[in-house]
TORMAR-288103 format. One record per residue (C-alpha): residue in one letter; x, y, z. Coordinates in Angstrom, 1 decimal, padded with zeros to 4 digits, always signed. Each point is the difference from the previous one (the first is absolute). Example, Ala and Ser with C-alpha at 12.3 -4.5 7.8 and 13.67 -1.06 7.14 Angstrom:
{r A	xx +012.3	yy -004.5	zz +007.8};
{r S	xx +001.4	yy +003.4	zz -000.7};
***
This chain:
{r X	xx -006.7	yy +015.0	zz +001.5};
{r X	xx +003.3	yy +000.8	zz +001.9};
{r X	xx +001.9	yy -003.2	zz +000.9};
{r X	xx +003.0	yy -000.1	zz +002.6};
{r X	xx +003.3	yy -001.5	zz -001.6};
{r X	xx +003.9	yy -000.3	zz +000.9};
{r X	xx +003.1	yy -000.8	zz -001.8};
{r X	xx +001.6	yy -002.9	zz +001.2};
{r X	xx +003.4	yy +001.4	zz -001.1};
{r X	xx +000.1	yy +003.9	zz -000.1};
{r X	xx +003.9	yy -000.6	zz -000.9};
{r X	xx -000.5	yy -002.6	zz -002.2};
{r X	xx +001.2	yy +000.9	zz -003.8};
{r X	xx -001.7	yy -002.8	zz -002.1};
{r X	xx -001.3	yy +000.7	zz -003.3};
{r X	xx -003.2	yy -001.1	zz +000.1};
{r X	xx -002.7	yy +000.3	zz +002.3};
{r X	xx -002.4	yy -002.3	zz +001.5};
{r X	xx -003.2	yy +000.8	zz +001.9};
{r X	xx -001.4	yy -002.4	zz +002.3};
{r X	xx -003.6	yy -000.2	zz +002.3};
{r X	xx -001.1	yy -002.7	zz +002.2};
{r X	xx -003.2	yy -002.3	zz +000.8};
{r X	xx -003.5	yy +001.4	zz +001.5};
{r X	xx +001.3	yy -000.1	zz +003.6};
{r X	xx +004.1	yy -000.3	zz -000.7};
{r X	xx +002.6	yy +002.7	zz +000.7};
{r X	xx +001.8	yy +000.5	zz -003.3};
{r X	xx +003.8	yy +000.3	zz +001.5};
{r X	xx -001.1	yy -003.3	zz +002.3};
{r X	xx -001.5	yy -001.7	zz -003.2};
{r X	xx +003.0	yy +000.9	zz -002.3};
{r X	xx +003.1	yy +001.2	zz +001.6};
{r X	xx +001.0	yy -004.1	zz -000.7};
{r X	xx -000.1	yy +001.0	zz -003.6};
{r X	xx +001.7	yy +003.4	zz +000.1};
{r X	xx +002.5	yy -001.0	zz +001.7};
{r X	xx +001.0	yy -002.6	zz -002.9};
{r X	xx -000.4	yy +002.7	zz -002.5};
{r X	xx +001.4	yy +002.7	zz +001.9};
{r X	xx +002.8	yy +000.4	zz -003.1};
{r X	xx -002.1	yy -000.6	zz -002.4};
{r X	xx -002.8	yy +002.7	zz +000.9};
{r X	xx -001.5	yy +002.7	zz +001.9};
{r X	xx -002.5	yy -001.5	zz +001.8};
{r X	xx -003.1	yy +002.1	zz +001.6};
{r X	xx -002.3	yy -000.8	zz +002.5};
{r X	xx -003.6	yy +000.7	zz -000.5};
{r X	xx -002.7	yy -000.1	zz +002.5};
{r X	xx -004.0	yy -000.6	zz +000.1};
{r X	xx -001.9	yy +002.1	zz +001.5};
{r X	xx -000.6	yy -000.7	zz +004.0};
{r X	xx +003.2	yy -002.4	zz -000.5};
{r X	xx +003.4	yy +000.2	zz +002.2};
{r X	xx +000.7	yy +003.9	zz +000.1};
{r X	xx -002.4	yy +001.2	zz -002.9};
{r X	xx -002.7	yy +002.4	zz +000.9};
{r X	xx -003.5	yy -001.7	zz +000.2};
{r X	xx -002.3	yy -000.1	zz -003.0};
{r X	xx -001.0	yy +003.3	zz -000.9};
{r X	xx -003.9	yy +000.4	zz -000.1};
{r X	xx +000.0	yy +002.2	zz -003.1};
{r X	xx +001.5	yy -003.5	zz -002.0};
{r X	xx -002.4	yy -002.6	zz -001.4};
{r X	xx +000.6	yy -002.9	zz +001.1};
{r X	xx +001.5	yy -001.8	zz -003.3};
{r X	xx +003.1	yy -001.3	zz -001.3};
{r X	xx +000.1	yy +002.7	zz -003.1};
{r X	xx +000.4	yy +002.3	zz +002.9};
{r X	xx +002.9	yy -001.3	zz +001.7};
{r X	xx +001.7	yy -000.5	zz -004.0};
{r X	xx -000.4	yy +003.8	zz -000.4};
{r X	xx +001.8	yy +000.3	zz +003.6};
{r X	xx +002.6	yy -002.4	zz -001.0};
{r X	xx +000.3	yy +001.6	zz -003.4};
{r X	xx +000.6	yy +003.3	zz +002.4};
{r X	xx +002.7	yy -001.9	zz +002.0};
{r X	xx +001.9	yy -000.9	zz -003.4};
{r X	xx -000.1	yy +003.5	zz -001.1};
{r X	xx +001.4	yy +001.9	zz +003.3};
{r X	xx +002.9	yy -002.9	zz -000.8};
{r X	xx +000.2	yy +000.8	zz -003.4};
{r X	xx +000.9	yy +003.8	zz +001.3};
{r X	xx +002.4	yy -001.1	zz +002.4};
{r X	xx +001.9	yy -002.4	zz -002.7};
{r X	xx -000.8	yy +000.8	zz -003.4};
{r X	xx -000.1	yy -002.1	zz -003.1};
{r X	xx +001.0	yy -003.4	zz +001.7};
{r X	xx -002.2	yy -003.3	zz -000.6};
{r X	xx -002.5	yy -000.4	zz +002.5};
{r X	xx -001.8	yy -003.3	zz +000.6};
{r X	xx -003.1	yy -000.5	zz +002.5};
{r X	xx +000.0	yy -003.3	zz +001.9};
{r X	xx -003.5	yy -000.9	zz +001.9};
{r X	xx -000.9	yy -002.9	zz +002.8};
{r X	xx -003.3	yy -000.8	zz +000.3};
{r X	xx -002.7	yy +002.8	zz -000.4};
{r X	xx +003.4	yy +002.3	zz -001.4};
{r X	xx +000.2	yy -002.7	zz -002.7};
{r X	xx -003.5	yy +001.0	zz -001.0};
{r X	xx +000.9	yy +003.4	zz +000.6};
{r X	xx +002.6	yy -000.6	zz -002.8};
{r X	xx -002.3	yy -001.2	zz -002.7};
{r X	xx -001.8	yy +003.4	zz +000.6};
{r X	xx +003.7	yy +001.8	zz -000.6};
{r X	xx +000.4	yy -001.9	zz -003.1};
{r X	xx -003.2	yy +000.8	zz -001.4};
{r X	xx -000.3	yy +003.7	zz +001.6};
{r X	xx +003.3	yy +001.2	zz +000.3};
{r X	xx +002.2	yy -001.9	zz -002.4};
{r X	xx +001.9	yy +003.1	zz -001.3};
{r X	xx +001.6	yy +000.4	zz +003.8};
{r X	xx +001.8	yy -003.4	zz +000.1};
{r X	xx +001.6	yy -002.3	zz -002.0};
{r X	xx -001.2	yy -003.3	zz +001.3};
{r X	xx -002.4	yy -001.3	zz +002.6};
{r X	xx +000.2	yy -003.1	zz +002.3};
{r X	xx -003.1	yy -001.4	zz +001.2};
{r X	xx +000.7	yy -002.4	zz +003.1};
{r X	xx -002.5	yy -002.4	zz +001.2};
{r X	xx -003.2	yy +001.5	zz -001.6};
{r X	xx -002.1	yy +000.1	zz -002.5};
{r X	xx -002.6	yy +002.4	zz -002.0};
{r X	xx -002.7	yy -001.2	zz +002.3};
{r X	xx +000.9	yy -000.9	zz +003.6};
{r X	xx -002.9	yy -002.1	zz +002.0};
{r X	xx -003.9	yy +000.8	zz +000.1};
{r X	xx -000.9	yy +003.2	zz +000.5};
{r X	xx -002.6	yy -001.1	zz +003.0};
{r X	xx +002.9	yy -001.6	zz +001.7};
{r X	xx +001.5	yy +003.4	zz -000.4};
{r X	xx -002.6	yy +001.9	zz +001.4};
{r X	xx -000.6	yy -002.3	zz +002.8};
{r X	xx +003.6	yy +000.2	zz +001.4};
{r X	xx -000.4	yy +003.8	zz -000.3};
{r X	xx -002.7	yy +000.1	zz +002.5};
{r X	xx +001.6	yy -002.7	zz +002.2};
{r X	xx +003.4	yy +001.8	zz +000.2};
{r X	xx -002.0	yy +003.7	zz +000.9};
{r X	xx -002.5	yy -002.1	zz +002.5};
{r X	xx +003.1	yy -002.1	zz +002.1};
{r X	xx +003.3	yy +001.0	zz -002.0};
{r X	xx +003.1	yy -001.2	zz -001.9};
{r X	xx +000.8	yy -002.9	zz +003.4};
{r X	xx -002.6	yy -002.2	zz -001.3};
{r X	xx +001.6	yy -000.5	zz -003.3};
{r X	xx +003.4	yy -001.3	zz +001.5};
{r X	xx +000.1	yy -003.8	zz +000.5};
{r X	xx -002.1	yy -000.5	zz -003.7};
{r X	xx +002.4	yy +002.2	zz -001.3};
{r X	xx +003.5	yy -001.2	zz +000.6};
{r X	xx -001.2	yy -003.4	zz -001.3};
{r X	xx -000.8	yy +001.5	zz -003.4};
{r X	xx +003.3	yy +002.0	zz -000.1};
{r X	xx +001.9	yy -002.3	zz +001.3};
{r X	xx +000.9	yy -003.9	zz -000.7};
{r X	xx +000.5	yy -002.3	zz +003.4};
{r X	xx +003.4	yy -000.5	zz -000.8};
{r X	xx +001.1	yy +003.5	zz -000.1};
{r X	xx -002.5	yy +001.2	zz +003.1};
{r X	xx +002.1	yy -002.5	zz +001.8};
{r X	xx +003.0	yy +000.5	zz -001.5};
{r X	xx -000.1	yy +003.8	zz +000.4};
{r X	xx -002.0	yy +001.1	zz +002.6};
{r X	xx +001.2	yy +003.4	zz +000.8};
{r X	xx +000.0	yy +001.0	zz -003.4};
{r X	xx -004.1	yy -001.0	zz -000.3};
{r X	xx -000.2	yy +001.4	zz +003.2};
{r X	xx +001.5	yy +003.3	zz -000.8};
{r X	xx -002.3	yy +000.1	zz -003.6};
{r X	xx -003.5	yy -000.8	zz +002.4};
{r X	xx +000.8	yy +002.7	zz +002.1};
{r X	xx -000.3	yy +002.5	zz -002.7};
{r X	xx -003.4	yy -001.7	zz -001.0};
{r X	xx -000.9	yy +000.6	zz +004.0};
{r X	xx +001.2	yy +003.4	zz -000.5};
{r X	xx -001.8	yy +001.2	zz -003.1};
{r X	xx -003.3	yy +002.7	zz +000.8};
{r X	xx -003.2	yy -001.5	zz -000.2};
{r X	xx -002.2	yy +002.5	zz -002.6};
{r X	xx +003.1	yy -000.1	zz -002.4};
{r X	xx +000.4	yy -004.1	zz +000.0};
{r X	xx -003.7	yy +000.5	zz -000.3};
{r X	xx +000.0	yy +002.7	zz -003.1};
{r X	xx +002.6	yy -002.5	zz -001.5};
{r X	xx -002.2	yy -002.7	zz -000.1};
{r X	xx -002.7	yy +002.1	zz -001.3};
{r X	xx +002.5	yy +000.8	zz -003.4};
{r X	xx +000.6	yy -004.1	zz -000.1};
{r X	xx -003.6	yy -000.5	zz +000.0};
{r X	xx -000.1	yy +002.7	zz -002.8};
{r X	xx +003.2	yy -001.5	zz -002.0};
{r X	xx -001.1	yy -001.5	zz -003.1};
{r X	xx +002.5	yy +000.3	zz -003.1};
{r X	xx -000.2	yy -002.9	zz -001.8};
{r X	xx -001.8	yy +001.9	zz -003.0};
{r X	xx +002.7	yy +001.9	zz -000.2};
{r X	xx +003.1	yy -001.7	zz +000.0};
{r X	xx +000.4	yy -000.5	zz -003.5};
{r X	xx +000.4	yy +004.1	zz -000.4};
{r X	xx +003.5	yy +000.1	zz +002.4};
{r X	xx +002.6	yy +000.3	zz -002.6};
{r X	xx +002.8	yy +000.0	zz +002.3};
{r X	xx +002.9	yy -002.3	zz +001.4};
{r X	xx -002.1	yy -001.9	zz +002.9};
{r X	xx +001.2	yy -002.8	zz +002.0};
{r X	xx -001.7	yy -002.3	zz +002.0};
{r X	xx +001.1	yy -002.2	zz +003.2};
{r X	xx -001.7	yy -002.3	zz +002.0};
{r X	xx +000.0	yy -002.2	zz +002.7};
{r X	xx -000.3	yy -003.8	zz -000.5};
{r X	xx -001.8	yy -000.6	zz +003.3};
{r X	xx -001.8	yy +002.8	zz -000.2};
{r X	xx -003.6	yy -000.1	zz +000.6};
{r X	xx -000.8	yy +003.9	zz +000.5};
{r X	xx +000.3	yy +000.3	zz -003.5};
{r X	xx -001.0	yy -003.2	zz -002.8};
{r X	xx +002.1	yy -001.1	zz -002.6};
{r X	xx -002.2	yy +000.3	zz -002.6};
{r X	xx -000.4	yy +003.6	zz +000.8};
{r X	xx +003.4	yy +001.0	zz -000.3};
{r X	xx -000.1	yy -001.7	zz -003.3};
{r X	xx -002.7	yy +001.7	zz -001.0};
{r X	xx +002.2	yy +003.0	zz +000.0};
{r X	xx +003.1	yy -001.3	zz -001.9};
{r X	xx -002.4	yy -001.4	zz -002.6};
{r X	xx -001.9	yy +003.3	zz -000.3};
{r X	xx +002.7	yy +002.6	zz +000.3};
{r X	xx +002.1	yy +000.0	zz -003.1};
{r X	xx +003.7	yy -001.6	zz +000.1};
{r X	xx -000.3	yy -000.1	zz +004.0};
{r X	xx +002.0	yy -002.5	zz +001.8};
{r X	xx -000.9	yy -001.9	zz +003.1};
{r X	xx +002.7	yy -001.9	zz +002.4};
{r X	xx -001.4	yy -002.4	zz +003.0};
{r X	xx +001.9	yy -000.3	zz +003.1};
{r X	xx -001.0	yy -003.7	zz +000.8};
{r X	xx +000.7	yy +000.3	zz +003.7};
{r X	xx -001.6	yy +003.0	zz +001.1};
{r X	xx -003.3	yy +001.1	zz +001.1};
{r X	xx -001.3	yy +004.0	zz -000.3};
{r X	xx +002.8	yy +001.4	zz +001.8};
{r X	xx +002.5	yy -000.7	zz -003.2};
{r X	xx +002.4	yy +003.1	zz +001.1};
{r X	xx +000.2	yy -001.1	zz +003.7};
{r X	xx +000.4	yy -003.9	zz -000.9};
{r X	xx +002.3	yy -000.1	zz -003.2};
{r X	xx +001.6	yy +003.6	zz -000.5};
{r X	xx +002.8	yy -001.0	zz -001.3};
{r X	xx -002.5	yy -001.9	zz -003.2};
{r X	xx -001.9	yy +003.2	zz -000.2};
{r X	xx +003.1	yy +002.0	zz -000.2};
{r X	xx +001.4	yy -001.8	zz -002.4};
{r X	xx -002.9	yy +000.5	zz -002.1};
{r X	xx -000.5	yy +003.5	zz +000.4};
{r X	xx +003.4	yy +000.5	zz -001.1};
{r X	xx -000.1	yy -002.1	zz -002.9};
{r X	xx -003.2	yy +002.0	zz -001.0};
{r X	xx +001.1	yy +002.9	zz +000.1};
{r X	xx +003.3	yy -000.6	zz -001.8};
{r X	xx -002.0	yy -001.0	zz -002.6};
{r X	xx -002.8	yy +002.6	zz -000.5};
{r X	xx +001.8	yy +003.3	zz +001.5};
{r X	xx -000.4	yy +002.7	zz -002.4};
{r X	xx +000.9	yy +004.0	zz +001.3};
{r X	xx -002.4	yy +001.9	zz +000.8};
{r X	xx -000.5	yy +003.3	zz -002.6};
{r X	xx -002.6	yy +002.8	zz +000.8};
{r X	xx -001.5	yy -000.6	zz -003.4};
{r X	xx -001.2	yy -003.6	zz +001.2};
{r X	xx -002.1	yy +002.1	zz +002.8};
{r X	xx -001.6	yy +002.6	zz -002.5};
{r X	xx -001.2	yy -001.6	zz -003.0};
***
């Protein structure tokens, strides 16, 4: 799978990288330019894309619909960086259905990056009917209908009111998104299911998640610092899914601390044994 990515700082000359990918409906640089710009000293931040997603090319036919897929095309992503940067650090950093991306990354691609950060999700995300049935609904009458039900889970009252450019600016990439893609997305959720095998990631994993979040239960996320050895979970009280749009100046300060912490350089030896 070929995914669409961007550096947020072409110029930038940190020495570490960190690679970033939005919610099921988001536009990465609308759902994390808060954070990169907090960190842009600190690290060379990239921009992935879904499929069907802002800019990206639409899903490609020839790609099953699951979230191993979209691993091996962020493991892709990481790689083209690598040749571009060498043997720096590099960190992935997922919202949402990116977050469960990530778990695949630690489990399947652990030799690429040196830590993982897995925002509001979980190894299993919802029931896989519910899935399915939004698949349908969005080919049959679109991403529109999702809108209104959407920004409440995302988003708290205070900050809709609060900020209400800034939700609007975030909804209008969910308006935006292609239908089959959204779709095929929500067929890989309905296929996401890793919580017998969490206790096999033997990397640096961090979790974050929302206080008032209720895409994504508690217990869930605690099923995964439980299960995954020596991983660390942090909850942002105040904020619902949309963690890097409402408090990205918490979750860039936790990214950072993260990776100062676990950063290790890269050596081609890692990649071939």
């Amino acid at each position: 799978m070929e995914l669409t990515y961007d550096v947020y700082d072409p110029a930038g000359t940190a020495e570490r990288v960190l690679v970033v990918a939005p919610s099921l409906g988001g536009n990465a640089t609308h759902q994390w330019t808060p954070v990169a710009d907090a960190l842009a000293d600190e690290a060379r931040v990239v921009f992935v894309d879904l499929p069907g997603h802002a800019e990206a090319t639409l899903w490609d036919e020839a790609d099953e619909p699951t979230l191993q897929a979209l691993a091996g095309g962020v493991a892709d992503v990481i790689r083209r960086v690598r040749a571009d940067v060498g043997d720096l650090p590099i960190f992935f950093a997922g919202l949402s259905i990116s977050g469960a991306i990530g778990l695949h990354l630690a489990l399947e691609h652990p030799e690429d990056l040196s830590g993982v950060a897995v925002l509001c999700s979980s190894a299993k995300v919802g029931e896989p009917d519910r899935w399915l049935e939004r698949a349908a609904q969005v080919e049959s009458s679109g991403t529109q209908q999702l809108l209104e039900e959407t920004e409440k889970r995302w988003f708290t009252p205070n900050f809709r009111a609060q900020s209400r450019s800034t939700v609007d600016t975030i909804m209008e990439g969910l308006a935006a998104t292609d239908d089959h893609s959204y779709a095929q997305l929500c067929r890989a959720l309905a296929a996401h299911d890793m919580r017998g095998d969490l206790a096999d990631i033997r990397m640096p994993l961090m979790v974050i998640a929302g206080g008032r979040d209720s895409s994504t239960p508690i217990e869930n996320v605690e099923l995964v610092v439980e299960t995954v050895p020596e991983a660390e979970l942090h909850v942002l009280p105040e904020a619902s899914h949309q963690v890097t749009v409402a408090s990205p100046g918490d979750v860039a300060t936790l990214l950072l601390n993260f990776m100062q912490r676990t950063e290790t350089p890269f050596r081609k030896e890692q990649a071939d044994d």
